[in-house]
C-alpha positions in Angstrom: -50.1 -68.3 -23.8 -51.8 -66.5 -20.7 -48.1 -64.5 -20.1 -47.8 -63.8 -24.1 -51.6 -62.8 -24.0 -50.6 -60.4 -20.8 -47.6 -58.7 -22.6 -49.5 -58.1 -26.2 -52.5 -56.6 -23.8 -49.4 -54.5 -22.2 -48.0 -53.1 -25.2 -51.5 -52.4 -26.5 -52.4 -50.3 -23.7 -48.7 -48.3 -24.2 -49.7 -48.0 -28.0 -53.3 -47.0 -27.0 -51.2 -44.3 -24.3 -48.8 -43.0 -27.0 -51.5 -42.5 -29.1 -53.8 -40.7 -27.3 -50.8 -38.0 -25.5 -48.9 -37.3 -28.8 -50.0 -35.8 -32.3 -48.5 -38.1 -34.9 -48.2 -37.5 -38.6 -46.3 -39.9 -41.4 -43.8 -38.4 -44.2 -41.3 -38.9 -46.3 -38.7 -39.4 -43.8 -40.6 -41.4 -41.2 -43.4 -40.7 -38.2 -42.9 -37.8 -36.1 -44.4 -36.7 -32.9 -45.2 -33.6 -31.3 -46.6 -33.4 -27.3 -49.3 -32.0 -26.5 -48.8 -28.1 -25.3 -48.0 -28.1 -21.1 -51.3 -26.7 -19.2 -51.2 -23.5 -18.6 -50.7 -21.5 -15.0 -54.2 -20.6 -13.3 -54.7 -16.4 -13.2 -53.9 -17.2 -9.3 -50.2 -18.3 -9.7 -49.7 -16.3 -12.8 -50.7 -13.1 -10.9 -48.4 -14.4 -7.7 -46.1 -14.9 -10.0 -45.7 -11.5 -11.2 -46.1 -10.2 -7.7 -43.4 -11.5 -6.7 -41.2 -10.6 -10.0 -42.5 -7.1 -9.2 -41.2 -7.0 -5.6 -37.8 -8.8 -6.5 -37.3 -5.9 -8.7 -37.7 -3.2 -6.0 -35.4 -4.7 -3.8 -32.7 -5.1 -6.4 -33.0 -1.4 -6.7 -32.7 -1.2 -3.1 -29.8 -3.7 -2.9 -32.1 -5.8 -0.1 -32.7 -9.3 -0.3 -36.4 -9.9 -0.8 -38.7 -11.7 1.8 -40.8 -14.0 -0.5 -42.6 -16.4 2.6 -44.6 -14.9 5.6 -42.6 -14.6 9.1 -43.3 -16.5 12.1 -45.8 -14.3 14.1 -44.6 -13.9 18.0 -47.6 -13.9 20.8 -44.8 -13.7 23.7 -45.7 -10.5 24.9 -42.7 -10.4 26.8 -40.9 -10.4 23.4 -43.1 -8.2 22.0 -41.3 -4.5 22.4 -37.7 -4.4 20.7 -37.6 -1.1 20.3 -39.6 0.8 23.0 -38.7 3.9 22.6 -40.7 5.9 19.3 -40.3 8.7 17.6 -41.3 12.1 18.9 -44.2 13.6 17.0 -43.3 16.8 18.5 -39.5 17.4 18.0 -38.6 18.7 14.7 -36.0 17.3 12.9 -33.8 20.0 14.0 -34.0 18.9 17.7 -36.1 21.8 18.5 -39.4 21.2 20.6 -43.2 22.3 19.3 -44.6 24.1 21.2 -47.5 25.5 19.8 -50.3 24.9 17.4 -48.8 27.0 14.4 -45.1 24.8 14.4 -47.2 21.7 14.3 -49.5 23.1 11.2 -46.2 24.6 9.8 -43.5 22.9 10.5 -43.6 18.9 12.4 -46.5 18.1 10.6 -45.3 18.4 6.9 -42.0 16.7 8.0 -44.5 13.5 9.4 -46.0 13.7 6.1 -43.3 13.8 4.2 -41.7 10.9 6.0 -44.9 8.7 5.5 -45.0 9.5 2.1 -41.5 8.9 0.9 -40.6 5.7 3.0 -43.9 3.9 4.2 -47.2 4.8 1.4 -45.4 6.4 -1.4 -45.9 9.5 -2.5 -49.7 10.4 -4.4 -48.8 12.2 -7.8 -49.7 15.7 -7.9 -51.4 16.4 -11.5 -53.8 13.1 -11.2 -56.6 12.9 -13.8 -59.9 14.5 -13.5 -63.1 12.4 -12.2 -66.4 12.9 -14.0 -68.9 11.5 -11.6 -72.1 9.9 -13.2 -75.4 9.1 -11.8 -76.2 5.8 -13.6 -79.2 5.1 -11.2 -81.6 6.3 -8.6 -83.6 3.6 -7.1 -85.7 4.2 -4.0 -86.8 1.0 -1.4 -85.8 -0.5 2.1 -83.0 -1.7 4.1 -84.9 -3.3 6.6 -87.9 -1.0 7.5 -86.1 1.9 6.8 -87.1 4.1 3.6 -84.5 4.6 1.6 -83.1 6.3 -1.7 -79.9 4.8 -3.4 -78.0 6.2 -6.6 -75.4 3.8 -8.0 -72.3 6.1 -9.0 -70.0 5.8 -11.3 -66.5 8.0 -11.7 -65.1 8.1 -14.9 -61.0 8.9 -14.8 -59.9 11.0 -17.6 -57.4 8.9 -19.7 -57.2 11.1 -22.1 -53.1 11.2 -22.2 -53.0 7.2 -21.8 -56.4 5.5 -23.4 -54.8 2.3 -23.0 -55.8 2.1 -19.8 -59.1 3.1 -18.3 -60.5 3.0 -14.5 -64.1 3.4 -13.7 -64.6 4.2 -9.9 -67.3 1.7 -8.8 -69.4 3.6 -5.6 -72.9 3.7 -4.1 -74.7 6.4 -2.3 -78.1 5.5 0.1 -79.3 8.6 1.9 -82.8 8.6 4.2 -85.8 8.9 1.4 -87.8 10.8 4.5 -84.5 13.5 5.0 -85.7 16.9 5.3 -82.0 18.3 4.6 -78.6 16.9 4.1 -77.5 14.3 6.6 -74.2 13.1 7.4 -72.9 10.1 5.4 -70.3 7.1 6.3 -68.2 5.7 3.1 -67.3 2.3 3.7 -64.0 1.2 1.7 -64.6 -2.4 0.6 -63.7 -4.9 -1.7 -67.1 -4.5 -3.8 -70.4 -5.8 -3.7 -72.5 -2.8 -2.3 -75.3 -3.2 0.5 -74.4 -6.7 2.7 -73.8 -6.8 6.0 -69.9 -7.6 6.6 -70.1 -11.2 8.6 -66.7 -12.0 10.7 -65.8 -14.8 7.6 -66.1 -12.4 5.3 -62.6 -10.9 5.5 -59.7 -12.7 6.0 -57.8 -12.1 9.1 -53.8 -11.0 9.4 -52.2 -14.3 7.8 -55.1 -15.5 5.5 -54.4 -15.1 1.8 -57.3 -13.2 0.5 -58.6 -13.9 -3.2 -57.4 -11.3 -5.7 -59.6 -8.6 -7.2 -59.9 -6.9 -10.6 -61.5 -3.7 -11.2 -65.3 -4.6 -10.8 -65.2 -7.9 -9.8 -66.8 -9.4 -6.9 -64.5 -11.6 -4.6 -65.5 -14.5 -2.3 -65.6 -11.7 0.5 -68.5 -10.1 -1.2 -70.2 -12.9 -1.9 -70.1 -14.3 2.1 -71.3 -10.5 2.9 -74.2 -11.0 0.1 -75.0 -14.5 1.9 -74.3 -12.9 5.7 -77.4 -13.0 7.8 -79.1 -10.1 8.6 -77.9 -9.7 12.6 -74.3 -9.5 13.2 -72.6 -9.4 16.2 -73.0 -5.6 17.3 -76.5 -5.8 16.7 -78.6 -4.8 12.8 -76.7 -4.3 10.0 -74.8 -1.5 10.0 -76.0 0.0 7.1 -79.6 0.1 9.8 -77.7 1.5 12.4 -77.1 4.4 10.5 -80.0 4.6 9.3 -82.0 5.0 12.5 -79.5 8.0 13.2 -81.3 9.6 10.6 -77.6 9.4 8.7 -77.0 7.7 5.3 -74.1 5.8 4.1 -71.9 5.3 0.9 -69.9 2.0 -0.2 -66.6 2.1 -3.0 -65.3 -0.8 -4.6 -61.9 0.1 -4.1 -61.2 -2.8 -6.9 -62.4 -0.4 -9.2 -59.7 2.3 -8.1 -56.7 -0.4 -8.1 -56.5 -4.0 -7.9 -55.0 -5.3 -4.7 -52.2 -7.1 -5.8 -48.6 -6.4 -7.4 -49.3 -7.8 -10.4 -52.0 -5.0 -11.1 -49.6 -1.7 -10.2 -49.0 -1.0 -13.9 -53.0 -1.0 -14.8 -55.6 0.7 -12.4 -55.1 4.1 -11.1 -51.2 4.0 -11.0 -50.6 2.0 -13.9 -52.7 5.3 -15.7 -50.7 7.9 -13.7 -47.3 5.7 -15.0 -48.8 5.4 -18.5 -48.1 1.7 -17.8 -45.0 1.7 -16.4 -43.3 0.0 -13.5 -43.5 2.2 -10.0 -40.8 3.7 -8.6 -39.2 3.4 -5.0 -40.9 6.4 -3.9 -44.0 6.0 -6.2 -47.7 5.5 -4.2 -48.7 1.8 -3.2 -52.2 0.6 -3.4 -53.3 2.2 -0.1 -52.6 5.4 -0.9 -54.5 4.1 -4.7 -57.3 3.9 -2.0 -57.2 6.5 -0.3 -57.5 9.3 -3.7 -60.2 6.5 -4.5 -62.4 7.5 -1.1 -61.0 11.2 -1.8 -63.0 11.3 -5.4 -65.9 9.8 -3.5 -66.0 12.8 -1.4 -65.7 15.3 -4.2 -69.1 13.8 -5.4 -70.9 13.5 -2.2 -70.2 17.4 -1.7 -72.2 18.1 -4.8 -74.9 16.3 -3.8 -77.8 18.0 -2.2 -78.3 15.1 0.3 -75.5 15.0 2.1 -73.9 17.7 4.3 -70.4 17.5 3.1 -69.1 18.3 6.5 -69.9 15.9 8.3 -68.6 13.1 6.1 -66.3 10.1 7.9 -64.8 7.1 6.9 -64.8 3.3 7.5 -62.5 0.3 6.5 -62.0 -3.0 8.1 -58.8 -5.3 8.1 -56.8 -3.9 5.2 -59.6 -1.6 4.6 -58.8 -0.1 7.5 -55.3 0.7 7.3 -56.5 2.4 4.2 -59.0 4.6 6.2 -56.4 6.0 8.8 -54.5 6.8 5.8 -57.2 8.4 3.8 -58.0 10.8 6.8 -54.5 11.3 7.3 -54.2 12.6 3.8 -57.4 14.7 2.9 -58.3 16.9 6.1 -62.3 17.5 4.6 -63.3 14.0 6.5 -64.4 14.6 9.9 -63.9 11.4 11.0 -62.5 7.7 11.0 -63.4 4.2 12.0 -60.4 2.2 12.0 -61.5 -1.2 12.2 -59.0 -4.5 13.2 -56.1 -2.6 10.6 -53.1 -4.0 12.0 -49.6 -3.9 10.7 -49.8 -1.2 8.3 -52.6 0.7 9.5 -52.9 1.9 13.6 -50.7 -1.0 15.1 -47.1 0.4 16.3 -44.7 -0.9 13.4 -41.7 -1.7 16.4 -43.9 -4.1 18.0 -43.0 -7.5 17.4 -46.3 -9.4 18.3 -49.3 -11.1 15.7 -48.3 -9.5 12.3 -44.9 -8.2 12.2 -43.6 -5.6 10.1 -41.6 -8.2 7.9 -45.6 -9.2 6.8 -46.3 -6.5 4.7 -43.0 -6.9 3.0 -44.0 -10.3 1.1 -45.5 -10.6 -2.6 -49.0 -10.8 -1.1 -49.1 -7.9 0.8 -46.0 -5.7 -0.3 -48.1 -3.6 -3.0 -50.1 -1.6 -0.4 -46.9 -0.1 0.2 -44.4 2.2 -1.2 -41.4 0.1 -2.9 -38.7 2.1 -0.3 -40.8 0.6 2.9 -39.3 -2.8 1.9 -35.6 -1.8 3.0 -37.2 -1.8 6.6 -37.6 -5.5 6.5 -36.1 -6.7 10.0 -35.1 -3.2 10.3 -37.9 -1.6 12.2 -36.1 1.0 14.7 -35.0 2.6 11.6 -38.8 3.8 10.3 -37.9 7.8 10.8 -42.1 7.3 11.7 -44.4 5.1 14.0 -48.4 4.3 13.5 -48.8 7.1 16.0 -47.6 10.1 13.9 -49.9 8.9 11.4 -52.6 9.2 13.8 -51.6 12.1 14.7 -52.0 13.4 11.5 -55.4 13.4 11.6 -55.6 15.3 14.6 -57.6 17.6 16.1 -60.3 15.6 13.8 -61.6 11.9 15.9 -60.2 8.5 15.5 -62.2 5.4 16.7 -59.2 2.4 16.3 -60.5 -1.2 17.2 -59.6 -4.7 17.3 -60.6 -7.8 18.6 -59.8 -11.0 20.4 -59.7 -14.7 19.6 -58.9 -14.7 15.7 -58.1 -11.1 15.4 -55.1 -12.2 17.7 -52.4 -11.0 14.3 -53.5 -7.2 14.1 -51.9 -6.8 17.9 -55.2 -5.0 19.7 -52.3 -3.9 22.4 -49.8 -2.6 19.9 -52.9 -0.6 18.3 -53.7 0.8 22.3 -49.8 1.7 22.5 -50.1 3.7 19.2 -53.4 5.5 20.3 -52.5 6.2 23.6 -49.2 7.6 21.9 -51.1 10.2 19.5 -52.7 12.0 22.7 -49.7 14.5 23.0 -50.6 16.2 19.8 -54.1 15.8 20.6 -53.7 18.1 23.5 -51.9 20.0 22.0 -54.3 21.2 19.3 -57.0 21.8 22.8 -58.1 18.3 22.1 -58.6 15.4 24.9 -56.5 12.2 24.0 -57.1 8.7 25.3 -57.3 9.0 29.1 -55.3 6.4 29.9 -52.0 4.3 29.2 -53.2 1.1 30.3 -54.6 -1.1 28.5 -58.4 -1.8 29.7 -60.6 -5.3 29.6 -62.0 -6.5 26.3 -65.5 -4.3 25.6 -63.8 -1.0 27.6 -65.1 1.7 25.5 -62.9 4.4 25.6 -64.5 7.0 23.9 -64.3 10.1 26.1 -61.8 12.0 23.9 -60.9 13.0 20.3 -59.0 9.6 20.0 -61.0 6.9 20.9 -60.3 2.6 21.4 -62.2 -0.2 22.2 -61.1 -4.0 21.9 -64.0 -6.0 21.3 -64.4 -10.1 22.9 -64.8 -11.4 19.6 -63.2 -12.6 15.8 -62.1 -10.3 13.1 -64.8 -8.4 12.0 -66.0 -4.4 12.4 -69.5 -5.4 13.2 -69.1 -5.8 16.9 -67.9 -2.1 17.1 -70.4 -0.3 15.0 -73.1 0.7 18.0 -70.3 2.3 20.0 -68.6 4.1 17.1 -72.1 5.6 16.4 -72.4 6.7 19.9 -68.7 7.9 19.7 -69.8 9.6 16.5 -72.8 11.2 17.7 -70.9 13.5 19.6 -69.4 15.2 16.3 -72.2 14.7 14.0 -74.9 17.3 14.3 -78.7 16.5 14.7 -79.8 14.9 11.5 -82.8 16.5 9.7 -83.8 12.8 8.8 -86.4 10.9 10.8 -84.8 7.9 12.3 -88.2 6.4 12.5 -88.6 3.3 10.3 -91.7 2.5 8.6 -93.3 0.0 11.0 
C-alpha cells in the first residue's frame, strides 16, 4: 500500500504538471493540447541580436568574415607596435611633399578627410534636415554657490520627407546669471541626464558592455552621475569649475540624436536621412550621428545672446570622446577639444596593438560607431590609408587636450594616445603652431600643455574628472577674459 500510495501521489503531481503547462480543450475527436507560447527575448538580446544581423550583413557585402566576440587585449608593450611606421600627414597622395600652409588647406587636408570619411566614420550626408531649436524652459538657481541661469533646449529635425520617423535633439544650456556679456561655453557630449557630476563608475571602461540607449532615455550611467557625490577626483564638479571661470557650459543627450547601437541605425538621425533604410558601406556611423548632433548644438548657442559663439569647445569622455575629436575634426567653428580616455577609435594610434585593439570596434557592440567599410580592416591594420594622428591633425591650428589614465583605463592605451599626439605636431608647426614638445612619454600627472596640442596621463581609473582643472588652465590660454564674475555667492 505505502508504494501504490507513492505512485498514485506520482502520477497526480504529473496530471497536476500537464495541467497547469498545457491548454486543453475536449471535442468530437478527442482532447487536444496546445503549449503555452515560449517567453519572449528581453529588448537586450533582441537589440544584440539585430546588431549583430546588421554587421553580418556589411561584411557579406564586403566579402569579410565577421568578428562577433571581443579580441584578447595585449599589455606586452614589447608587442605592442606591428606596424611602426604611419602615414605621412604631409605627403600628398601623389608623392609630393607640403610644404606650405595653402597645400595643406587645399590639397593634404581634403585627401585626410576624405580618407576618414569613406573608410573609418562614414561619410555625413550633405542635404540633412533642418533643426528648429526650441526654448522649452528658462529656470534660474545654483550649482553649488554659483548663480546660475539654465534653458532646457529642444531641436526639432524636420521629417517632413519621412514622418515615420522623428528625432528630437535633447540639450541644455547653463550660462552665469551675473554675466555682463557672452561668455564662452563647454558642450559636454553624454549619454543623457543633464547636470551630474561624471563619477569614474559612471562610464564603462574599453571592454565593459555599456547599457543601450534610446532617444531620451536615461541609462544606468546617468543615473550613477545623478547619485555621484559632489567632489570628484580633479576637484568640484566640473560644471563649478567652469563656473568660477566666469564660463558656462552646455550638455546633449546624444541618445536623442542616434541610439548607440546597430540595431538603432535605421531610426534616429540616419534611419531619417535613409528614410529607414539599411546604411551603406560608405554611409556615416553613429559617431559621426554625434558629431552633426554637437554641430546643431552650436548653431543654437550662436544665436544666443549669452554665449560668445567663438569661443565655443567641446568635451566627451570614453566613447564620448572619440566623438569629440571627431566633431572638431569635422566643423572648424569649435575652438577647442577635450578628448577625454577615447581610445581605439578616437586619439589612440589604430596600428598599436596594446589594451583595445582595432579588431574591438569591429564587434556587434561597438561596430555601429563606425562606417560599415572600416570593418574590412579587421586584423588588417597597416592597411588604414589614415592613423588617429591625421585626424588630429585635422583640427589643427585649433587646441587638442587628449588624456587618459592609469589602473582601469589600462584598454584606451594612454601611450598609443601620446604616440598619436606627439605625431600631429608636424602639421602643427606647420600652420605657426607649437606641437607637443616632446616624443617621450612623461610620468603619470606630466601636464604637457605648453603648445596647441596638449597631453596629460592622469594616476587614476577611467574617468575625465581628474583632468578638468588642467584642461581649464590649458583652456584659459585661448579663451578670452570672461565678462562673468567668477565670484559665487557666499
Amino acid at each position: 500500500m505505502h508504494k501504490m500510495s507513492a505512485r498514485l501521489l506520482c502520477l497526480a503531481a504529473t496530471a497536476v504538471c500537464f495541467v497547469a503547462t498545457t491548454h486543453h480543450y475536449v471535442s468530437g475527436q478527442g482532447v487536444t493540447t496546445q503549449a503555452l507560447p515560449a517567453a519572449q527575448p528581453s529588448p537586450q538580446s533582441q537589440t544584440a541580436a539585430e546588431s549583430a544581423a546588421d554587421m553580418k550583413r556589411l561584411c557579406a557585402l564586403l566579402h569579410v568574415e565577421p568578428l562577433l566576440v571581443r579580441p584578447p587585449y595585449n599589455y606586452d608593450e614589447a608587442k605592442a607596435n606591428p606596424f611602426p611606421h604611419l602615414p605621412d600627414a604631409l605627403v600628398l597622395k601623389n608623392g609630393h611633399k607640403v610644404a606650405n600652409a595653402k597645400t595643406w588647406w587645399n590639397k593634404r587636408r581634403p585627401e585626410i578627410l576624405e580618407d576618414f570619411e569613406r573608410e573609418v566614420y562614414g561619410r555625413t550626408p550633405k542635404n540633412l534636415p533642418k533643426v528648429k531649436w526650441e526654448v522649452t524652459s528658462t529656470t534660474q538657481g545654483l550649482n553649488g554657490d554659483f548663480p546660475i541661469v539654465t534653458k532646457v533646449l529642444v531641436g526639432h529635425v524636420d521629417n517632413a520627407f519621412y514622418p515615420q520617423i522623428s528625432v528630437d535633439i535633447q540639450a541644455t544650456l547653463t550660462t552665469p546669471l551675473n554675466a555682463n556679456g557672452p561668455v564662452p561655453v563647454m558642450i559636454q557630449m553624454g549619454p543623457g541626464g543633464f547636470g551630474g557630476p561624471r563619477p569614474a563608475a559612471a562610464i564603462p571602461p574599453p571592454g565593459a558592455v555599456a547599457p543601450s540607449t534610446t532617444s531620451g532615455s536615461p541609462t544606468t550611467a546617468t543615473a550613477a552621475r545623478r547619485a555621484a557625490p559632489p567632489m570628484g577626483p580633479g576637484g568640484p564638479p566640473w560644471q563649478q569649475q567652469l563656473l568660477a571661470k566666469g564660463w558656462g557650459y552646455a550638455i546633449l543627450n546624444t541618445g536623442s540624436v542616434q541610439a548607440d547601437n546597430g540595431a538603432g541605425l535605421t531610426s534616429g538621425i540616419i534611419g531619417l536621412a535613409n528614410k529607414g533604410q539599411p546604411r551603406k558601406l560608405d554611409d556615416w556611423g553613429v559617431l559621426s550621428a554625434w558629431a552633426w548632433g554637437t554641430s546643431r548644438v552650436l548653431d543654437y548657442l550662436e544665436t544666443d545672446p549669452a554665449v560668445n559663439a567663438k569661443e565655443v569647445g567641446v568635451e566627451g569622455h570614453s566613447r564620448w570622446g572619440k566623438g569629440t575629436l571627431l566633431t572638431v575634426a569635422l566643423d572648424q567653428r569649435f575652438a577647442i577639444a577635450y578628448v577625454s580616455s577615447s581610445g581605439e577609435g578616437g586619439a589612440r594610434l589604430h596600428r598599436r596593438n596594446y589594451g583595445e585593439p582595432l579588431d574591438a570596434v569591429t564587434i556587434p557592440e561597438e561596430y555601429h560607431w563606425m562606417a560599415g567599410n572600416f570593418l574590412k580592416y579587421t586584423h588588417h591594420w597597416d592597411d588604414l590609408p589614415v592613423d588617429s594622428h591625421e585626424l588630429i591633425d585635422l583640427c589643427a591650428p585649433r587646441p587638442v587636450f587628449i588624456t587618459g589614465g592609469t589602473e582601469s583605463d589600462r584598454g584606451v592605451d594612454a601611450r598609443g594616445m601620446f604616440m598619436a599626439a606627439a605625431a600631429a605636431g608636424p602639421v602643427y608647426k606647420l600652420l605657426g603652431k607649437k606641437d607637443l614638445g616632446v616624443t617621450e612619454m612623461p610620468a603619470p600627472n606630466t601636464a604637457l600643455i605648453d603648445g596647441n596640442v596638449a597631453f596629460r596621463q592622469h594616476d587614476g581609473g577611467h574617468s575625465d574628472a581628474y583632468d578638468w582643472p588642467t584642461f581649464i588652465q590649458f583652456a584659459a590660454k585661448y579663451f578670452g577674459p570672461s565678462t562673468a564674475s567668477a565670484t559665487a555667492k557666499h
